[in-house]
Structures are given as C-alpha cells and as structure tokens.
N, CA, C, O and CB atoms as a CASP TS submission, in Angstrom:
PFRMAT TS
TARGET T0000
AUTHOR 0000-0000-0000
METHOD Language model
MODEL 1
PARENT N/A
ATOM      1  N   UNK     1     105.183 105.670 118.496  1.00  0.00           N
ATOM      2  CA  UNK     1     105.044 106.432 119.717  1.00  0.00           C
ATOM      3  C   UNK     1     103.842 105.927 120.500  1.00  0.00           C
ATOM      4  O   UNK     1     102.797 105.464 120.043  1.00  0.00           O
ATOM      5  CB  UNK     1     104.907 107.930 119.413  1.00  0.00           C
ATOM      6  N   UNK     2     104.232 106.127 121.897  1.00  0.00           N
ATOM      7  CA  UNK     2     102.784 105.706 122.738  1.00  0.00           C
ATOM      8  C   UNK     2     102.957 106.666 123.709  1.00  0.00           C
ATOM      9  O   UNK     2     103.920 107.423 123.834  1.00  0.00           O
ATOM     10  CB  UNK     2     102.576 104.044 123.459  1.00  0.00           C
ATOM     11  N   UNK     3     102.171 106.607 124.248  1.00  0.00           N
ATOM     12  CA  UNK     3     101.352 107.069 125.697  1.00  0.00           C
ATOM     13  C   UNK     3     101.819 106.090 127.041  1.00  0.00           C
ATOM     14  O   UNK     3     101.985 104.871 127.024  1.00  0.00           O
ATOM     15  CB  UNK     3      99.446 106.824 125.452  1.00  0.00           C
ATOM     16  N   UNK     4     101.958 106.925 128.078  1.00  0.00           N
ATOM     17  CA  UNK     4     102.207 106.245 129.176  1.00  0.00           C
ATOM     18  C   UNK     4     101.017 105.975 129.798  1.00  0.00           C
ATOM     19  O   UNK     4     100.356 107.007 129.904  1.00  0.00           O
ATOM     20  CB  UNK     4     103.064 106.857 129.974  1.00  0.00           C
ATOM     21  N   UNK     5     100.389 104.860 130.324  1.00  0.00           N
ATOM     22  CA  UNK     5      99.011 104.383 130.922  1.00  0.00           C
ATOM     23  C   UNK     5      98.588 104.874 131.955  1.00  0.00           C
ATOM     24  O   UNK     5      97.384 104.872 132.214  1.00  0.00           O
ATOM     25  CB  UNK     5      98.916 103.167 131.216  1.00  0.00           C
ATOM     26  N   UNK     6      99.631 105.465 132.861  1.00  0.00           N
ATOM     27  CA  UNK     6      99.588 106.262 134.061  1.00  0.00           C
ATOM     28  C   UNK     6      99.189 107.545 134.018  1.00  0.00           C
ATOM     29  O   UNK     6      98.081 108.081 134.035  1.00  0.00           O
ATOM     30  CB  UNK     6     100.697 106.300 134.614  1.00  0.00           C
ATOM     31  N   UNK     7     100.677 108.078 133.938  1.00  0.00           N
ATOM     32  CA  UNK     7     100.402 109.923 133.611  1.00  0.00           C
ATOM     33  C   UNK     7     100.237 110.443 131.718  1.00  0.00           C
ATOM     34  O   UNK     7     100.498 111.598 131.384  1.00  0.00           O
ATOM     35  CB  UNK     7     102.272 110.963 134.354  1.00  0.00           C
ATOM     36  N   UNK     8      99.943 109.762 131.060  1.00  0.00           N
ATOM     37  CA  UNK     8      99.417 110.191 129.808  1.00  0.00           C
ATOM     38  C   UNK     8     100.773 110.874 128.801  1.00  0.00           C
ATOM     39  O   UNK     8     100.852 111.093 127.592  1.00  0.00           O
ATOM     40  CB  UNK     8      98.138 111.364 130.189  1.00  0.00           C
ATOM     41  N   UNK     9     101.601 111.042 129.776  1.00  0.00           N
ATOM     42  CA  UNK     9     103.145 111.377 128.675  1.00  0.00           C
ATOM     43  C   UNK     9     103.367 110.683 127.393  1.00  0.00           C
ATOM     44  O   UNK     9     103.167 109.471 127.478  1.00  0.00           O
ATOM     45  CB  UNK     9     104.597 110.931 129.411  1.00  0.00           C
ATOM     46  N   UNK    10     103.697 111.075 126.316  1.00  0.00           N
ATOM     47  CA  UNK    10     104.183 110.503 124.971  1.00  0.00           C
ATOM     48  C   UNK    10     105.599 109.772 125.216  1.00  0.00           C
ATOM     49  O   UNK    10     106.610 110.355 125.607  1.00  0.00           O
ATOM     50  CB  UNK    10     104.347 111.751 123.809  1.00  0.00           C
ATOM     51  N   UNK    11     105.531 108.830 125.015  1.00  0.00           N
ATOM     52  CA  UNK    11     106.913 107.575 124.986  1.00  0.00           C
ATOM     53  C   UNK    11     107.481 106.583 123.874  1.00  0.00           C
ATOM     54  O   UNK    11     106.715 105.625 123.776  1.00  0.00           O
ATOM     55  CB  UNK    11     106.594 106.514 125.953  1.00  0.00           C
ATOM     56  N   UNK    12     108.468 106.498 123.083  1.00  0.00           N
ATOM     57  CA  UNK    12     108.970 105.751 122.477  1.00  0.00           C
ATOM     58  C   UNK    12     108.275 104.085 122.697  1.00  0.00           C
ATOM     59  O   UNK    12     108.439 103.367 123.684  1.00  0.00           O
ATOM     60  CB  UNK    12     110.315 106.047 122.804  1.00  0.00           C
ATOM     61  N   UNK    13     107.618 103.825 121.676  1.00  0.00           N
ATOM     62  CA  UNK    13     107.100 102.289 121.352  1.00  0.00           C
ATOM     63  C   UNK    13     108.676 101.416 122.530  1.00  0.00           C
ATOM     64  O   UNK    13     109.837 101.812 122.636  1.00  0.00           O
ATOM     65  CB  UNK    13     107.175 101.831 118.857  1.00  0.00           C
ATOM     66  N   UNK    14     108.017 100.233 123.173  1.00  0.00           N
ATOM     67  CA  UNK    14     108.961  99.374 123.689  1.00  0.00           C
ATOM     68  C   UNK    14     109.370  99.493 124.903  1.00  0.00           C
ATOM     69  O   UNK    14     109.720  98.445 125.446  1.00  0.00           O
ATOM     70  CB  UNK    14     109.919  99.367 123.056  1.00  0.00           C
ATOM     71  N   UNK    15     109.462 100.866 125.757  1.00  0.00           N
ATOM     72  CA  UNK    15     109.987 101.174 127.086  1.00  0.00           C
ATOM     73  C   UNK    15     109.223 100.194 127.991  1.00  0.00           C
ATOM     74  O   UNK    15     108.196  99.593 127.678  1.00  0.00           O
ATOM     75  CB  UNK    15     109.778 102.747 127.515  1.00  0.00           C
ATOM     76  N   UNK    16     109.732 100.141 128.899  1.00  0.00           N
ATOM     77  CA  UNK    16     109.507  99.277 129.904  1.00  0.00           C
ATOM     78  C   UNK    16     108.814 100.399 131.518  1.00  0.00           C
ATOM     79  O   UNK    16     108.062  99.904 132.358  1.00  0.00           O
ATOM     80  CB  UNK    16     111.224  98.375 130.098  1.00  0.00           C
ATOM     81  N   UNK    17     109.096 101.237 131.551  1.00  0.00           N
ATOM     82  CA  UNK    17     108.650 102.269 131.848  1.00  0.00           C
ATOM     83  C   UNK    17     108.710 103.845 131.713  1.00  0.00           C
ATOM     84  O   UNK    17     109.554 104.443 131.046  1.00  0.00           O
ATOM     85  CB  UNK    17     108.719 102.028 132.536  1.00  0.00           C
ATOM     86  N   UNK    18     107.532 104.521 132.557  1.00  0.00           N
ATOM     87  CA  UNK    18     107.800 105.875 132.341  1.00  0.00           C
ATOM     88  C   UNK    18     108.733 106.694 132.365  1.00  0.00           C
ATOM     89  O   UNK    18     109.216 106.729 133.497  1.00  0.00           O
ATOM     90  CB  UNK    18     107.326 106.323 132.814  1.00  0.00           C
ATOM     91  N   UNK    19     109.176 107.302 131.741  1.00  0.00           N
ATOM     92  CA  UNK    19     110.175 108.167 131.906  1.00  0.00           C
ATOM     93  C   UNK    19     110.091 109.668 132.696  1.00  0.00           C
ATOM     94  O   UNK    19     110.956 110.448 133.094  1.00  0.00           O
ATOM     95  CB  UNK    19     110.533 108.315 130.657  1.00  0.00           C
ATOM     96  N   UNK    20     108.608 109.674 132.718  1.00  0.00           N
ATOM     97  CA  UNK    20     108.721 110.713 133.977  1.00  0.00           C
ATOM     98  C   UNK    20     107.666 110.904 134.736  1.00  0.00           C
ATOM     99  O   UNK    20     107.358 111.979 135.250  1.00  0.00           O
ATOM    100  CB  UNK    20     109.035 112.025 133.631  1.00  0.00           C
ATOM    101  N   UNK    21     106.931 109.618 134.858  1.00  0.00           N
ATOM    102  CA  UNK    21     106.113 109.146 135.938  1.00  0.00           C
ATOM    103  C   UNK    21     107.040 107.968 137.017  1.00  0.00           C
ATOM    104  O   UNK    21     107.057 107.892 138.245  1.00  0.00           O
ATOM    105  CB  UNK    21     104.701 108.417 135.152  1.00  0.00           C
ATOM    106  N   UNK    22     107.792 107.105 135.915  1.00  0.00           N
ATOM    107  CA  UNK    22     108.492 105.777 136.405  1.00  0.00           C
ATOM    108  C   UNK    22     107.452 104.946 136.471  1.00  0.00           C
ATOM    109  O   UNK    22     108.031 103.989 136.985  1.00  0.00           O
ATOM    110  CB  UNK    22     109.267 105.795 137.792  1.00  0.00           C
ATOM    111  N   UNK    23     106.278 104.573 136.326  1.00  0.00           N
ATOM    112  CA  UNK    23     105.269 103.179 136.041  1.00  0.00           C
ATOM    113  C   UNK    23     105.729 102.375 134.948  1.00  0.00           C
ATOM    114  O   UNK    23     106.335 102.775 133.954  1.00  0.00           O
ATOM    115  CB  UNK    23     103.693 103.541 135.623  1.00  0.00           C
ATOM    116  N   UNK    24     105.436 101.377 135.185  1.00  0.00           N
ATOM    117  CA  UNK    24     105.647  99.906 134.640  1.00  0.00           C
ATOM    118  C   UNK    24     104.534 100.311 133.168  1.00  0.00           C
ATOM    119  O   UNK    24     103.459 100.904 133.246  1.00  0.00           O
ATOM    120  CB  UNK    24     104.977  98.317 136.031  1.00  0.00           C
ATOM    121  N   UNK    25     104.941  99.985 132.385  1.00  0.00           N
ATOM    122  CA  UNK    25     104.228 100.026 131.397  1.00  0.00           C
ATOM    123  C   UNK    25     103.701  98.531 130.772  1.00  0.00           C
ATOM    124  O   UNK    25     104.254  97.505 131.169  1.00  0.00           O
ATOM    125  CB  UNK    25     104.983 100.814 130.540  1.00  0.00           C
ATOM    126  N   UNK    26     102.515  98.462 129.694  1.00  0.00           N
ATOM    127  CA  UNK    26     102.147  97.000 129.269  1.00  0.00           C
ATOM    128  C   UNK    26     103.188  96.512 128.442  1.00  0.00           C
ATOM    129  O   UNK    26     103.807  97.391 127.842  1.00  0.00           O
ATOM    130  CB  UNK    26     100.792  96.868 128.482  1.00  0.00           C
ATOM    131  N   UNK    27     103.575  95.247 128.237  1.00  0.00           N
ATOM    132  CA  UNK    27     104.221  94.546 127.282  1.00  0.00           C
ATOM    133  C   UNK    27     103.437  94.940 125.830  1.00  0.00           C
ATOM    134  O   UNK    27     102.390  95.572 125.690  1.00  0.00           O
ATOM    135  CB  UNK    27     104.200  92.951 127.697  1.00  0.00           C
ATOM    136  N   UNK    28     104.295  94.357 124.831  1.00  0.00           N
ATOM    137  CA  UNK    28     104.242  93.772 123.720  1.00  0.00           C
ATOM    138  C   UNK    28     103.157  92.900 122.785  1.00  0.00           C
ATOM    139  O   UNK    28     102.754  92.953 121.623  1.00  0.00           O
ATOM    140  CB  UNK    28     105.044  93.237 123.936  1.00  0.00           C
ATOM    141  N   UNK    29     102.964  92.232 123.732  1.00  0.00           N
ATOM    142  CA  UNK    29     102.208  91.280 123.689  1.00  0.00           C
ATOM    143  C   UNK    29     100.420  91.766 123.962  1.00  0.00           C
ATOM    144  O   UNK    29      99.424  91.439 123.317  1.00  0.00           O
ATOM    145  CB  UNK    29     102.884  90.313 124.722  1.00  0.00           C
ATOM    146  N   UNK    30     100.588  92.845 125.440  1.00  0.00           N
ATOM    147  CA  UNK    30      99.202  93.193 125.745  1.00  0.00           C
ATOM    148  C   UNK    30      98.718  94.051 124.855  1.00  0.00           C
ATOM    149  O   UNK    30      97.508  94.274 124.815  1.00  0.00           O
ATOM    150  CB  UNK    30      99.010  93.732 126.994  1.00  0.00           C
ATOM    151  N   UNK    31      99.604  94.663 124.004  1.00  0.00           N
ATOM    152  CA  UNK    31      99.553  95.947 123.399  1.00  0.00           C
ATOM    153  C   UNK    31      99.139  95.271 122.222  1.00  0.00           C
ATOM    154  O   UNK    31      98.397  96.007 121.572  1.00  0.00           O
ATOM    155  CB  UNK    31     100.866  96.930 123.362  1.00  0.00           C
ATOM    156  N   UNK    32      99.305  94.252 121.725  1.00  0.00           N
ATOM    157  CA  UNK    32      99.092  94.308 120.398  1.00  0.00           C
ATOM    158  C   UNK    32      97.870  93.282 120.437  1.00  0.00           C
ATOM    159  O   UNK    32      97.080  93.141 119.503  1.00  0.00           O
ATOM    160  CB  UNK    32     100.425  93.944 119.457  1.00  0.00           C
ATOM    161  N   UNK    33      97.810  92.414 121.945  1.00  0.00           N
ATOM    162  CA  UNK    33      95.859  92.055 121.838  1.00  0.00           C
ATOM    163  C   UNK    33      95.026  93.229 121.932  1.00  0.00           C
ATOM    164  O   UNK    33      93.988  93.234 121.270  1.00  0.00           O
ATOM    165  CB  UNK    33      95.146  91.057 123.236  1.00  0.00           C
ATOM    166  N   UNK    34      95.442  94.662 122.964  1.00  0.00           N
ATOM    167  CA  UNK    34      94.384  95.628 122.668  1.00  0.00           C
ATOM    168  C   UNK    34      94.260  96.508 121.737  1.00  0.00           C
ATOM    169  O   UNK    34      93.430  97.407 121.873  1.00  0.00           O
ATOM    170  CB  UNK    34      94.222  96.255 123.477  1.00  0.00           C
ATOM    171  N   UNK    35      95.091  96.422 120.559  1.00  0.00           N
ATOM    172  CA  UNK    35      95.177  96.491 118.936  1.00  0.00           C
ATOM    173  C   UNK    35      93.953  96.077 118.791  1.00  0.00           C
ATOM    174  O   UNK    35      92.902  96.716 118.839  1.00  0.00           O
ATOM    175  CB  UNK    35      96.286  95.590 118.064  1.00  0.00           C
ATOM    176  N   UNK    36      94.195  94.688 118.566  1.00  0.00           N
ATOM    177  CA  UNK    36      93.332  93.855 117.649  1.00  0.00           C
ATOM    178  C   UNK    36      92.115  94.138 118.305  1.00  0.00           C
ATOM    179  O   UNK    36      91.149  93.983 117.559  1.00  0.00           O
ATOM    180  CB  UNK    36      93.668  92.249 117.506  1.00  0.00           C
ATOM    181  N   UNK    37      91.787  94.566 119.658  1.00  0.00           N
ATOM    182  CA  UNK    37      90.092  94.128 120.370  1.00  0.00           C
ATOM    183  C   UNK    37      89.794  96.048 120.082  1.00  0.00           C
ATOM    184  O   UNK    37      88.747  96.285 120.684  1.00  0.00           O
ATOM    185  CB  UNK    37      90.012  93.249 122.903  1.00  0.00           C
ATOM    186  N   UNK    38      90.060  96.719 119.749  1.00  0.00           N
ATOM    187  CA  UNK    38      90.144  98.482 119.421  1.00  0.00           C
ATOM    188  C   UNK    38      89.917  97.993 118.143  1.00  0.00           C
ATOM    189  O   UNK    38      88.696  98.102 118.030  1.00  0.00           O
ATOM    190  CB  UNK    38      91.722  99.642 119.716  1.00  0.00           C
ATOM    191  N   UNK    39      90.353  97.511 117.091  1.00  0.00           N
ATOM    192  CA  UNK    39      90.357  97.185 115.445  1.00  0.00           C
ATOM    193  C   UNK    39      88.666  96.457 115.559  1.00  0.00           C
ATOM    194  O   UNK    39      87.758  96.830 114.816  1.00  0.00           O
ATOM    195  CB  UNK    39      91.994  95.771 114.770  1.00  0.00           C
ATOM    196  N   UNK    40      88.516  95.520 116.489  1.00  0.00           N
ATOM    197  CA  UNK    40      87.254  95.048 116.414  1.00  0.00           C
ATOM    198  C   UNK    40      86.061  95.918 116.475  1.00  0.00           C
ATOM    199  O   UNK    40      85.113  95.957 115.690  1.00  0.00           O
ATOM    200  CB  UNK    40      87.161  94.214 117.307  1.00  0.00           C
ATOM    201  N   UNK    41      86.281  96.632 117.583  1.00  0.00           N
ATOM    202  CA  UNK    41      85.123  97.775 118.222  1.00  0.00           C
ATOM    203  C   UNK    41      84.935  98.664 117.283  1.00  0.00           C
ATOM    204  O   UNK    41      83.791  99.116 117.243  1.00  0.00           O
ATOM    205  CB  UNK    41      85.524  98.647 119.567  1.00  0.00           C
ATOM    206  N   UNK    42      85.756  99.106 116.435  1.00  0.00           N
ATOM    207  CA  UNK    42      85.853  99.885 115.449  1.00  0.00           C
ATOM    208  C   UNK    42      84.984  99.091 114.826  1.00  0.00           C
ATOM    209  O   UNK    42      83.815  99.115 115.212  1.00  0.00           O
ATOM    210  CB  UNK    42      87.117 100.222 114.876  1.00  0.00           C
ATOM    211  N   UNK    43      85.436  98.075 113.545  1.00  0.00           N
ATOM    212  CA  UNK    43      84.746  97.774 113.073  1.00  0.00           C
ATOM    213  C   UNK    43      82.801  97.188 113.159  1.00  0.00           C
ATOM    214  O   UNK    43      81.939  96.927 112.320  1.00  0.00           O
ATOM    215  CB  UNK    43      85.581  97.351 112.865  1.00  0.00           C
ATOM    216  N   UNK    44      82.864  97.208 114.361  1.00  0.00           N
ATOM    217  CA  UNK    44      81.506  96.650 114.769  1.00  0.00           C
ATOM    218  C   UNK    44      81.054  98.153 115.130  1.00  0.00           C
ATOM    219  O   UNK    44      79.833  98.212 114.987  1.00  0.00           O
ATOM    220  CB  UNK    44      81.452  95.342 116.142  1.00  0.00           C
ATOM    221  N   UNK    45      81.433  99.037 115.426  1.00  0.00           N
ATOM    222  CA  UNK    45      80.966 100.466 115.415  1.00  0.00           C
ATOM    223  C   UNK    45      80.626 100.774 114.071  1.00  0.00           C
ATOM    224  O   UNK    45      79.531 101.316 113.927  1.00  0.00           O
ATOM    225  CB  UNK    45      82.002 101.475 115.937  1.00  0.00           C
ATOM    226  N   UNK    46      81.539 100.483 112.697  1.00  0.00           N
ATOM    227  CA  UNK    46      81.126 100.780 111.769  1.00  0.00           C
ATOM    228  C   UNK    46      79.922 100.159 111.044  1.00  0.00           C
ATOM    229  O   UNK    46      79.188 100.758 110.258  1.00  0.00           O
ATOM    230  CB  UNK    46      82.004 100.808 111.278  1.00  0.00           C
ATOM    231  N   UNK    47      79.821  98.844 111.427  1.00  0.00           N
ATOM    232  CA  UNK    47      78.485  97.832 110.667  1.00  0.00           C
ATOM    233  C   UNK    47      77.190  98.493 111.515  1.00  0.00           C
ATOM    234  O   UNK    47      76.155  98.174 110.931  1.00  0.00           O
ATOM    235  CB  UNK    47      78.633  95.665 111.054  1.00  0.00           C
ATOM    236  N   UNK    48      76.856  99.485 112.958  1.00  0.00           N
ATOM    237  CA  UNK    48      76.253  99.904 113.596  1.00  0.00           C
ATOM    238  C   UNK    48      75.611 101.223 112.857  1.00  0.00           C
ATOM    239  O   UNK    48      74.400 101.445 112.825  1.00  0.00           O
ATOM    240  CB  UNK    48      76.927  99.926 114.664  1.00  0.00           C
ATOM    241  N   UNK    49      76.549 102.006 112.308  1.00  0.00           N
ATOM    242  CA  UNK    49      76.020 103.306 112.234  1.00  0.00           C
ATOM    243  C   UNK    49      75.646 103.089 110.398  1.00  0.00           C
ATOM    244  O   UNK    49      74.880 103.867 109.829  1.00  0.00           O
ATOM    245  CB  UNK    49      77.324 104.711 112.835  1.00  0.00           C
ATOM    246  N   UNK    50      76.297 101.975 109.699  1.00  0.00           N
ATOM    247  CA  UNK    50      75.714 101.506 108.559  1.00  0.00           C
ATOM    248  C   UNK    50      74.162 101.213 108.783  1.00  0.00           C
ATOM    249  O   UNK    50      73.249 101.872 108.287  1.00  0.00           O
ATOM    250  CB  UNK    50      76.478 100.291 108.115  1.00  0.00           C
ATOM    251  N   UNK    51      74.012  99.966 109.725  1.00  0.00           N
ATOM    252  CA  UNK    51      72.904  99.466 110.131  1.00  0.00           C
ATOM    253  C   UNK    51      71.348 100.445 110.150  1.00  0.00           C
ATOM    254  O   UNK    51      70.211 100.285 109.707  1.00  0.00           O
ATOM    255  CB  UNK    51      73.353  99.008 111.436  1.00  0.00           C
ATOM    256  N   UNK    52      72.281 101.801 111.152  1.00  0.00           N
ATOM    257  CA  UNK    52      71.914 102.371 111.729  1.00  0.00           C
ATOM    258  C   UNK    52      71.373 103.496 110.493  1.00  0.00           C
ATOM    259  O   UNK    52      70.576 104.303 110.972  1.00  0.00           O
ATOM    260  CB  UNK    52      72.787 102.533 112.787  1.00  0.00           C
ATOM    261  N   UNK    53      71.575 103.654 109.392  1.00  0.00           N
ATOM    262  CA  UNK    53      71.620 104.893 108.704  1.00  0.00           C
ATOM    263  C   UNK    53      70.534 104.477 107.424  1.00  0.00           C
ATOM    264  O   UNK    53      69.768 105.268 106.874  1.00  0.00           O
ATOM    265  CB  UNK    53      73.324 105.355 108.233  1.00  0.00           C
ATOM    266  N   UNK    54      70.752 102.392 106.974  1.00  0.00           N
ATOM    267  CA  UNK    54      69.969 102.005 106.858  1.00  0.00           C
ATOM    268  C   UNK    54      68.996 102.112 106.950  1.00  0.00           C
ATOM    269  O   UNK    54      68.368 102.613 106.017  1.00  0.00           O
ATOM    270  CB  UNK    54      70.065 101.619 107.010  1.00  0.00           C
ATOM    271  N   UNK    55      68.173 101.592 108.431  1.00  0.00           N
ATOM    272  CA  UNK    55      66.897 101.908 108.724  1.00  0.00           C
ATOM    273  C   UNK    55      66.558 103.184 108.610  1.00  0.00           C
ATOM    274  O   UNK    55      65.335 103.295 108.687  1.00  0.00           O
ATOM    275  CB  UNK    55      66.594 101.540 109.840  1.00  0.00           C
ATOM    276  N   UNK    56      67.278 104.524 108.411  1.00  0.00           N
ATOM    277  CA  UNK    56      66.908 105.742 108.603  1.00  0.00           C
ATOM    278  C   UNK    56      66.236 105.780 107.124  1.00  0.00           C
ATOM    279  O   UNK    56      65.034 105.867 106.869  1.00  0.00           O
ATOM    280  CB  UNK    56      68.117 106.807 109.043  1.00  0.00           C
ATOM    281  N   UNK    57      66.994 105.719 106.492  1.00  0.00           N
ATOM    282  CA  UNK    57      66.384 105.756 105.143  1.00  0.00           C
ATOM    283  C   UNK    57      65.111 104.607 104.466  1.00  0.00           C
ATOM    284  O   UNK    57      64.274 104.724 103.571  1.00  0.00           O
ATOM    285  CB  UNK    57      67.644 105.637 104.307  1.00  0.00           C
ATOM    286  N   UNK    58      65.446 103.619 105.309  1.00  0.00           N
ATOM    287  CA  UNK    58      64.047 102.652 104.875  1.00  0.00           C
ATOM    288  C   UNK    58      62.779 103.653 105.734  1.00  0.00           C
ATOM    289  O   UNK    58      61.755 103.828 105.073  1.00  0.00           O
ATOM    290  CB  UNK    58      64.169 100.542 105.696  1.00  0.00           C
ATOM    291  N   UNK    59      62.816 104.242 107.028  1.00  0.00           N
ATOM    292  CA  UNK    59      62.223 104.800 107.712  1.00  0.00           C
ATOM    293  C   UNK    59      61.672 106.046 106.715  1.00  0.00           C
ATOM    294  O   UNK    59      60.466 106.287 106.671  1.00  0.00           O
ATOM    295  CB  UNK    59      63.006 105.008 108.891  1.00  0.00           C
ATOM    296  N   UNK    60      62.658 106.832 105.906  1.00  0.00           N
ATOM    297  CA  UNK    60      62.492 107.854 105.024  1.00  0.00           C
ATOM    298  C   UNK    60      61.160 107.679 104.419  1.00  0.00           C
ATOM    299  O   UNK    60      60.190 108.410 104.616  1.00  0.00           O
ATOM    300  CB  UNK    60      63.568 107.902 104.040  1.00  0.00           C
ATOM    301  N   UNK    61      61.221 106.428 103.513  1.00  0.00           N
ATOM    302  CA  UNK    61      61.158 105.631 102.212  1.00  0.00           C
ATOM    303  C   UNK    61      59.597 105.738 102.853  1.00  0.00           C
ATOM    304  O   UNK    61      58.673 106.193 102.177  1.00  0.00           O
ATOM    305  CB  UNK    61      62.182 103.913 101.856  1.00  0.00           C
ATOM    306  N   UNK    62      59.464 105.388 103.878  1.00  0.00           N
ATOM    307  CA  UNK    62      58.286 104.437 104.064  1.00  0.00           C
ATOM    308  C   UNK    62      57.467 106.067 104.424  1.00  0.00           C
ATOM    309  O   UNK    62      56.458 106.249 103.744  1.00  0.00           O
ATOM    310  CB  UNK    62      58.435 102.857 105.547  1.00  0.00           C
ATOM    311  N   UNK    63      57.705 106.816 105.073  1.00  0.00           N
ATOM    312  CA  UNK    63      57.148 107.971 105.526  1.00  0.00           C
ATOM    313  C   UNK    63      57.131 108.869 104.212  1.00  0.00           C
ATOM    314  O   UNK    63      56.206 109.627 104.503  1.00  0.00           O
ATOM    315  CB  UNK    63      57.961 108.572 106.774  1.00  0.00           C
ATOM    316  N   UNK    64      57.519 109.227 103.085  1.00  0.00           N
ATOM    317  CA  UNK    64      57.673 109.332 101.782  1.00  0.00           C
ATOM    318  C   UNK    64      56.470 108.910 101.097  1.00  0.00           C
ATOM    319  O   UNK    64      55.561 109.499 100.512  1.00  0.00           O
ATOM    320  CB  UNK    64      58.773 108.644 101.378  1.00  0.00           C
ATOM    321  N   UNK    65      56.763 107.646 101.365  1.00  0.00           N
ATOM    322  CA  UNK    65      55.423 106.970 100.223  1.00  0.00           C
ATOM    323  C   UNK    65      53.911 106.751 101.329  1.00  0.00           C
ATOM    324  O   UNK    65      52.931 106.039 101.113  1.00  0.00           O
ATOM    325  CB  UNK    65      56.061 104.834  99.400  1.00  0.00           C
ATOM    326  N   UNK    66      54.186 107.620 102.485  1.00  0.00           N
ATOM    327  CA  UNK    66      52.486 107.354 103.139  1.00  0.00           C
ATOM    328  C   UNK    66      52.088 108.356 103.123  1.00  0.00           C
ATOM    329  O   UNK    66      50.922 108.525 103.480  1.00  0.00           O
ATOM    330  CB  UNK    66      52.114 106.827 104.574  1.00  0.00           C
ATOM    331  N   UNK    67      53.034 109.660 102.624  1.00  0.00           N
ATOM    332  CA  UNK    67      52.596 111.011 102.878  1.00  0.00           C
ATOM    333  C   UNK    67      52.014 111.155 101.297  1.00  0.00           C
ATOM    334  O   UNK    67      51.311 112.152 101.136  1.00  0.00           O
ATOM    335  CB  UNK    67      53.927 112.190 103.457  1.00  0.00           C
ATOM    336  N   UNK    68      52.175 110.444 100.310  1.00  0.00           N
ATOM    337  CA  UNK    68      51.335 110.433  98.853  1.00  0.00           C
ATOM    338  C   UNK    68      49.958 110.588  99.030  1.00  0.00           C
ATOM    339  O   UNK    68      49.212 109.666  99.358  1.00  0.00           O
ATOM    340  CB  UNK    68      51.472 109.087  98.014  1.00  0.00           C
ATOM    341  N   UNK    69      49.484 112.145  98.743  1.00  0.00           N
ATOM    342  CA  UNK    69      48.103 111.843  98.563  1.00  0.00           C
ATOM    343  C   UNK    69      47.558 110.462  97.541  1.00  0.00           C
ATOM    344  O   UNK    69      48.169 110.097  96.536  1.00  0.00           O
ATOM    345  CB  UNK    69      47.579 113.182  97.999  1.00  0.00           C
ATOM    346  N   UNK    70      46.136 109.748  98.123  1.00  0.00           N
ATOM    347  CA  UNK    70      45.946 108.514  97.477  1.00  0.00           C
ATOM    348  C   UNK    70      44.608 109.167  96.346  1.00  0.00           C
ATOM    349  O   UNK    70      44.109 110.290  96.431  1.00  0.00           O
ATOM    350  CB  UNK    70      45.503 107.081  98.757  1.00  0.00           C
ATOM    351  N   UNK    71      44.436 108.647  95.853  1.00  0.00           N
ATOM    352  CA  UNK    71      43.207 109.241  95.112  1.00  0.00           C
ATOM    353  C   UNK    71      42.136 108.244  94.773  1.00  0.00           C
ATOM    354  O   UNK    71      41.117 108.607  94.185  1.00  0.00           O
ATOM    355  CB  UNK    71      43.636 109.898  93.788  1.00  0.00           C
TER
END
C-alpha cells in the first residue's frame, strides 16, 4: 500500500494515478531510489543518537570521577 503524493489518500502499490485526486503518481523506479535514500537517513540517524548517547555517558564518567572527593 502507498500514499498518494498529492492528496495523501491510501493507494494500491503500482497505480499510475490517484484515484481520487487523479495526479500522476512516481514510478517504480523513483520509489524504490527513495527507499534506499529513507533506509540511509535512517541508518545514519541511528549511528547519531549512538554517537550521541556515547558522549553522554563518557560526559557522565568524567563528571562522576571529578565529583570524588580527593584526599
């Protein structure tokens, strides 16, 4: 199932257009490069908030071990 690009209606994978807008819809072809570039963003969203959660905890770590009284 997809979405129409226009008016946002739910449509059977493959139509060529809306069925109750009538717009031209993307091919086959466009649809399945903006697959793959959505699969990317994703994944580079995910190495981000890894990255990102990382430093939180090295940040922890380090604020942790400065708050040790020294003697």
């Amino acid at each position: 199932m997809g979405f129409c690009i226009s008016c946002g209606q739910q449509h059977q994978d493959g139509i060529r257009f809306c069925r109750f807008c009538g717009n031209q819809q993307p091919g086959d072809q466009l649809l399945a490069r903006l697959r793959q570039e959505a699969e990317q963003i994703h994944y580079m969203r995910l190495q981000a908030q890894a990255l990102a959660q990382q430093q939180q905890q090295q940040q922890y770590s380090q604020n942790q071990y400065n708050q040790q009284p020294r003697w």
